[in-house]
C-alpha positions in Angstrom: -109.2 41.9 -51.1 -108.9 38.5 -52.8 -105.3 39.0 -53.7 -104.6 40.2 -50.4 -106.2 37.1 -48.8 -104.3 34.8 -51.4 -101.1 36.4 -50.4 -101.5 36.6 -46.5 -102.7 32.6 -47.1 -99.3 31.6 -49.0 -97.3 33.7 -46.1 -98.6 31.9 -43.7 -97.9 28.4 -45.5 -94.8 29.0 -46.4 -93.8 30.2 -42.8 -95.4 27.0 -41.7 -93.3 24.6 -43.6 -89.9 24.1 -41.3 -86.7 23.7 -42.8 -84.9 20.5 -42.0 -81.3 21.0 -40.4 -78.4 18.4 -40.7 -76.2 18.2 -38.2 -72.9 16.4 -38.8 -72.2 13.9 -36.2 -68.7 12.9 -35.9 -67.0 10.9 -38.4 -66.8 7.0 -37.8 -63.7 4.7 -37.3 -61.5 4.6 -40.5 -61.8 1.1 -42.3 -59.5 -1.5 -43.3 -57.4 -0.6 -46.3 -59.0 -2.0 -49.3 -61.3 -2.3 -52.1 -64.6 -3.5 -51.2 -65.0 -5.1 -54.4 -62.4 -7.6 -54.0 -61.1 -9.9 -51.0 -58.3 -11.7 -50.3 -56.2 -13.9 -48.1 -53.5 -16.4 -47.7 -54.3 -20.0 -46.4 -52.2 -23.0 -46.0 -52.6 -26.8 -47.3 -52.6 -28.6 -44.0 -53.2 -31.9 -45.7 -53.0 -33.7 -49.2 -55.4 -36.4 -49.5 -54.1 -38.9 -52.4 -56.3 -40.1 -54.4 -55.7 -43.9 -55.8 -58.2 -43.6 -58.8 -57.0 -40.3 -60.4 -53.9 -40.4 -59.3 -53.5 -37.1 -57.9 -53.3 -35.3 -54.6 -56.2 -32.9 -53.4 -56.1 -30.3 -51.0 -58.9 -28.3 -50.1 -59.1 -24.7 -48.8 -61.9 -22.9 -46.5 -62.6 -19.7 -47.9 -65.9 -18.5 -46.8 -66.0 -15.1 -49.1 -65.9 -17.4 -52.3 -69.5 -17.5 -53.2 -71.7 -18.4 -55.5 -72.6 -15.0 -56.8 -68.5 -14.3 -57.4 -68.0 -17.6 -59.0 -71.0 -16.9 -61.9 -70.3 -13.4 -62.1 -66.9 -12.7 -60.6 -63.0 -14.0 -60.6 -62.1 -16.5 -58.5 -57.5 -16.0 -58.8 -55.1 -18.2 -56.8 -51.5 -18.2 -56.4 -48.5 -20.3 -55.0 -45.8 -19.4 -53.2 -43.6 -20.9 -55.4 -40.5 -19.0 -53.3 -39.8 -16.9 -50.3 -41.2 -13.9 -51.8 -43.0 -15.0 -55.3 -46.8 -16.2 -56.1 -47.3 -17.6 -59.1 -50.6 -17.9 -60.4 -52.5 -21.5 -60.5 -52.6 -23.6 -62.6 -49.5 -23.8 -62.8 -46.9 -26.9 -63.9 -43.5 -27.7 -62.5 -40.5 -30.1 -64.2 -38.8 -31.8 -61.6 -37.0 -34.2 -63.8 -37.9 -35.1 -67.0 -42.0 -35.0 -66.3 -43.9 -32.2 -65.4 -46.1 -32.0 -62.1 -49.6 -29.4 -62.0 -51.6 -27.9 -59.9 -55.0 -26.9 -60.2 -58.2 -25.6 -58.9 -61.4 -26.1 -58.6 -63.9 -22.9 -57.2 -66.6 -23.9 -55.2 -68.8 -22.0 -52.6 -67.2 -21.5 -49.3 -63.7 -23.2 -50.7 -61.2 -23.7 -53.0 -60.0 -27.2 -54.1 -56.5 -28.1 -55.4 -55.3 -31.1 -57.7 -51.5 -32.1 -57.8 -50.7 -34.1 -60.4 -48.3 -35.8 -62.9 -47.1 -36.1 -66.2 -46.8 -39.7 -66.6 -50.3 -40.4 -64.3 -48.6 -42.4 -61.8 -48.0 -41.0 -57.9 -46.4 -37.5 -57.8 -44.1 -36.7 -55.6 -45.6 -35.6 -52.9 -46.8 -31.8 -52.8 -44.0 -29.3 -51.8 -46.3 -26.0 -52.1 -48.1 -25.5 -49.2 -49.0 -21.8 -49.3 -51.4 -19.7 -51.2 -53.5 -16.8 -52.0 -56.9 -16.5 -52.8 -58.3 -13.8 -54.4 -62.1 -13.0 -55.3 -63.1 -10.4 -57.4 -66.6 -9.3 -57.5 -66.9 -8.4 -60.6 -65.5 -9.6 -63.8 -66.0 -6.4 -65.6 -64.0 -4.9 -62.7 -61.2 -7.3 -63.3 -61.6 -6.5 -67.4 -61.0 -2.8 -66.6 -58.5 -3.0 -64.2 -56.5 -4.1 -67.5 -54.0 -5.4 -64.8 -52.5 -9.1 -65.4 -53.5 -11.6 -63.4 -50.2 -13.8 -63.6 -48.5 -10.9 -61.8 -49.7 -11.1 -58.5 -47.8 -8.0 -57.2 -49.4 -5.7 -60.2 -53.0 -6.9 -59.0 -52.5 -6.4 -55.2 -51.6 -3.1 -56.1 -54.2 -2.3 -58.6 -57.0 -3.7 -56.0 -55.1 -2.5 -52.4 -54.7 -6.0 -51.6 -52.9 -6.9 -48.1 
């Protein structure tokens, strides 16, 4: 009788407990094209600021997904469009004639900050890049084993689905 008691007792648990059914909604709008890992975009110098005591020109670049976080842990890559359909990656040095003229950057949160300067430290020619690409990586491990080269921009916005 004690067995049978035991048994009828676990029957009647077990037909207690409910099983819980999922039920698929419908699936969600497709995202943007993309890693999520990495972001991009392009963004124009409107104005060179030149600065008398360094002798170079600065321009300065809002880019609100540069953060912190990417800067001590990630890749912060920028390019110029150096022609119609060519990035190059900064820093990066021209020779006009006979002196060479650079440009570099500087990561901080929320933008990027560029320096064009000279060779011979006196006032460059005035910049003629206006046009470039800023790309933040999450991760620099991600970057590492991507084993794709950062000086070819083309190779990395395929490797990362970049627009």
């Amino acid at each position: 009788m004690k067995k049978l008691s035991i048994l009828l007792l676990s029957i009647s648990f077990l037909s207690a407990c409910e099983k819980e059914v999922l039920i698929e909604g419908p699936a969600g709008p497709r995202g943007e094209p993309g890693n999520a890992n990495v972001r991009s975009g392009t963004y124009e110098v409107s104005e060179w600021v030149y600065d008398e005591l360094s002798y170079n020109y600065v321009g300065e670049i809002e880019v609100p997904f540069v953060s912190e976080d990417i800067i001590a842990n990630g890749a912060i890559l920028v390019y110029a469009r150096t022609s119609e359909n060519s990035y190059s990656q900064l820093p990066i040095t021209f020779f006009p004639m006979g002196y060479s003229t650079t440009i570099e950057v500087v990561s901080i949160p929320g933008k990027v900050q560029l320096y064009w300067y000279d060779s011979d430290f006196t006032r460059p020619v005035p910049p003629f890049v206006n046009t470039f690409k800023v790309v933040a990586i999450e991760s620099y491990e991600l970057f590492v084993e991507s084993g794709v080269d950062s000086s070819d921009y083309e190779a990395l916005k395929r490797e990362f689905q970049l627009q």
